[in-house]
N, C-alpha and C positions, 0 to 999 in steps of 0.2 A: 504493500500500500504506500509506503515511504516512496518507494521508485519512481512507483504512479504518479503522485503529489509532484513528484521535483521533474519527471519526465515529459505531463502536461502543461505545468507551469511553463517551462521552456519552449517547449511547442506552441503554446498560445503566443507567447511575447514574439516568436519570430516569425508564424499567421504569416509567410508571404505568399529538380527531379531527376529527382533522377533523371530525368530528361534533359535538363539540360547538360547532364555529362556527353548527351551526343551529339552537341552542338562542333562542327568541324571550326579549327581553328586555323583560320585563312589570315593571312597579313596584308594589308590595302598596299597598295602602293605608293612611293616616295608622294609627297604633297597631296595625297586623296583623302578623303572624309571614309571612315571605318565602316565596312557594309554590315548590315545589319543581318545579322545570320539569323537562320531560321530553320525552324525544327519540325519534322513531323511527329505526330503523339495520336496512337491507337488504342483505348483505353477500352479492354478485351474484359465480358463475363464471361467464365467457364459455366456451363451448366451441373450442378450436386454431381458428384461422383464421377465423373469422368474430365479431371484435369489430367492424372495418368493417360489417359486413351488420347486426350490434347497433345498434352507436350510431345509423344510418341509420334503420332501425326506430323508436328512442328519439324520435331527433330527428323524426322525418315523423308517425310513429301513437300514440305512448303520452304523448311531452308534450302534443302541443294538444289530444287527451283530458282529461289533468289538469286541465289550463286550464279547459279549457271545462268540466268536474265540478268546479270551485273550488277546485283548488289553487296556494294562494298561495305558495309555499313548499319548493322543492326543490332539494338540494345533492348533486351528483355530482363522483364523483371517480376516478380510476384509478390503480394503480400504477405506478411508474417507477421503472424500474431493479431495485430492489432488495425483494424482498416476490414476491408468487404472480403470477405473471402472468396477464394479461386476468383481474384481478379487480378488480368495480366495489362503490363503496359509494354510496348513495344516503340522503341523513338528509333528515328531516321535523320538525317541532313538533309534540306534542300538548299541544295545549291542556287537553282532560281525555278521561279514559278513555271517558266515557258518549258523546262524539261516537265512539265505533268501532262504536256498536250501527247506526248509521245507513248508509244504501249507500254506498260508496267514489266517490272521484270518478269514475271509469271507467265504474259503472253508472248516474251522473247522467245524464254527461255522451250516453252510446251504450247505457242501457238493459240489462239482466242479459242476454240473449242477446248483445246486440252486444259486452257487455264479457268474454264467456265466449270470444268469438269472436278476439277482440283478445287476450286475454292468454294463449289456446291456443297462438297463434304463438311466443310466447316459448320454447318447450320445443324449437324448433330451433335454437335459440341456446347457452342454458342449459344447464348443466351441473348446479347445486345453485344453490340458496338459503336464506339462513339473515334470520329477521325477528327481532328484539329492541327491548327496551324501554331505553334510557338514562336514570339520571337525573342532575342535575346535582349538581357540586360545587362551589359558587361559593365556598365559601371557603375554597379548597386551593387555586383557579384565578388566572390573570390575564388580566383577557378583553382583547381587542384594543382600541386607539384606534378611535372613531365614525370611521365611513367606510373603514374598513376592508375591503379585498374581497381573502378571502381565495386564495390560490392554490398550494401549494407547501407541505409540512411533513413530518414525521413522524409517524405513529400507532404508537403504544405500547398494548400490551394485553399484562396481567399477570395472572397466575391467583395469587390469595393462598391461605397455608395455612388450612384450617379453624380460624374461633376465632381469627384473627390480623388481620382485618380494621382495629381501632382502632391496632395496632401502625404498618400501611402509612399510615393515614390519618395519624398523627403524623408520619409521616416525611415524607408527600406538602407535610404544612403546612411543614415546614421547606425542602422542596425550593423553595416558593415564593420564599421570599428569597432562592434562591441563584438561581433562574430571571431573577431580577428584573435582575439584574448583567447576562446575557448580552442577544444580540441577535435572539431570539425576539419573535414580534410576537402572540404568545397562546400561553397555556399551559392546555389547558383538561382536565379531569378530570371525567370523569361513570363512575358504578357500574351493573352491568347490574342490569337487573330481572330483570320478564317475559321469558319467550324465551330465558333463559341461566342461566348461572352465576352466582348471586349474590355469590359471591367474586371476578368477575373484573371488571379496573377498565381503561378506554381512555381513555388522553391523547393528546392531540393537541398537538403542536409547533409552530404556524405559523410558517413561513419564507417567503423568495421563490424561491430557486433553493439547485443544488448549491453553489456558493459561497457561500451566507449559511449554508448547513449545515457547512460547513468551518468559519468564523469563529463558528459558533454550540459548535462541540463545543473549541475553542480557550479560548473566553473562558467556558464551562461548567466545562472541568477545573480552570482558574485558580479560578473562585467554589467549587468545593466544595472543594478545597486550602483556602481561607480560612475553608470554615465548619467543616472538623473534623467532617465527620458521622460518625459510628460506622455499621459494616455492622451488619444484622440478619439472621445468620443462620436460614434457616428460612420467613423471613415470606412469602419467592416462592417458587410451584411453577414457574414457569413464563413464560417471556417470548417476547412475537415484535413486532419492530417491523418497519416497514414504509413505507416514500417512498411518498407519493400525490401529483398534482395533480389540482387542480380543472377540470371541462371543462362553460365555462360553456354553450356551446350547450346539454347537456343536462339545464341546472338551471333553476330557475324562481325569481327572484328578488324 
C-alpha cells in the first residue's frame, strides 16, 4: 500500500511512451529549423484468453510480413500489472505523411489479396483498435543515453482543458528539471494529432522494473518539494496512467 501511495503520487504530479522511445532521431540540417518528428501509435485490445494465440500470430505471420514489406522499425509493448489488461501498443516513425499514400508493408511484402487475407485473421483476436498520429516534444522531453534499449516504464496520457494547452506545456517544461533529479532513464512527451484528441498529451517514463519505479516516485516527491510548483487548477480533464513493458520478440529493431 506504501508503494501504491508514493507510486501514484508520482504518476499524478507528472499526468503528461513509451512511444515516444520510437521516435527516429534525425539531425536538421546546418541553419534549418528542427523537423518535427512524428510517430505512429496502435493502441491494440487482445480479446480474454487468447493474447498467447496473438502474440504467436504477431510473432510467426504479421512481423516477417513487415520485414519482408520494409519495415524497419517497430516497438511493442504490453501492460503489466496495473492499466487495461491484454492491451498492446505498437509505435512506428513516420518519416513524412506523403509515404502513407503508398501500399503498407503487408501489401508489398504478400500482395492486396494476401494482405486482406493476413490481416482478416486478426478480428479473432481483437477486440478494438484505435491508430493515431504523435508528434514530438523534444523540448519539454529528456531522451535516453545512446544505447539505450528500452524496457519497462510508465505511460501517462492527459486530456487538457480547451484553450489551456500552453498553460500544461509551461508546466511540462518545468517538470523537466524536476524529472532530471530522479532516476528515470527518459522522459519523453509527444501531443496527438491525426487520429485523436488534439488536447490530449502521452509521456512516457522509462524505467527498468517495479523497483526502479519505487525509487523513481521517492526521489520524484523529494524534487518537486524543492521546486515549489504551484497546482493549476483546471488545466486537466482527465488522466490515466499505465505500467507497460517492452516485448522485444514482437518489435522490429
Amino acid at each position: 500500500m506504501r508503494f501504491l501511495k508514493i507510486a501514484l503520487a508520482a504518476l499524478f504530479l507528472v499526468a503528461f511512451v513509451f512511444a515516444s522511445l520510437a521516435f527516429a532521431q534525425q539531425k536538421p540540417a546546418a541553419g534549418a529549423a528542427p523537423a518535427q518528428q512524428m510517430t505512429g501509435i496502435m493502441m491494440m485490445q487482445v480479446k480474454p484468453g487468447m493474447g498467447l494465440e496473438w502474440e504467436n500470430y504477431m510473432k510467426n505471420q504479421l512481423i516477417p510480413a513487415a520485414k519482408k514489406g520494409g519495415m524497419k522499425q517497430l516497438g511493442a509493448w504490453k501492460t503489466r500489472e496495473f492499466g487495461i489488461g491484454d492491451r498492446y501498443i505498437f509505435t512506428w516513425p513516420i518519416a513524412s505523411l506523403a509515404e502513407l499514400d503508398g501500399p503498407d508493408p503487408f501489401e508489398k511484402s504478400l500482395g492486396a489479396d494476401g494482405a486482406i487475407m493476413l490481416l482478416a485473421n486478426i478480428q479473432r483476436c481483437v477486440e478494438g483498435v484505435r491508430t493515431f498520429m504523435l508528434t514530438e516534444l523534444s523540448d519539454l522531453s529528456i531522451p535516453p543515453k545512446p544505447g539505450y534499449v528500452p524496457k519497462f516504464g510508465v505511460l501517462v496520457t492527459v486530456t487538457v482543458a480547451p484553450g489551456r494547452t500552453d498553460e500544461y506545456e509551461k508546466t511540462a517544461k518545468e517538470m523537466q528539471g524536476v524529472m532530471a533529479k530522479t532516476n528515470a532513464k527518459a522522459y519523453l512527451i509527444g501531443k496527438v494529432f491525426l487520429g485523436g484528441n488534439p488536447n490530449q498529451y502521452l509521456t512516457s517514463v522509462a524505467l527498468d522494473n517495479f523497483a526502479d519505479l519505487a525509487t523513481f516516485g521517492q526521489l520524484f516527491s523529494k524534487a518537486t518539494g524543492e521546486a515549489k510548483m504551484s497546482p493549476q487548477p483546471g488545466v486537466m480533464t482527465n488522466i490515466l496512467y499505465e505500467v507497460y513493458a517492452a516485448i522485444p520478440e514482437l518489435s522490429i529493431q
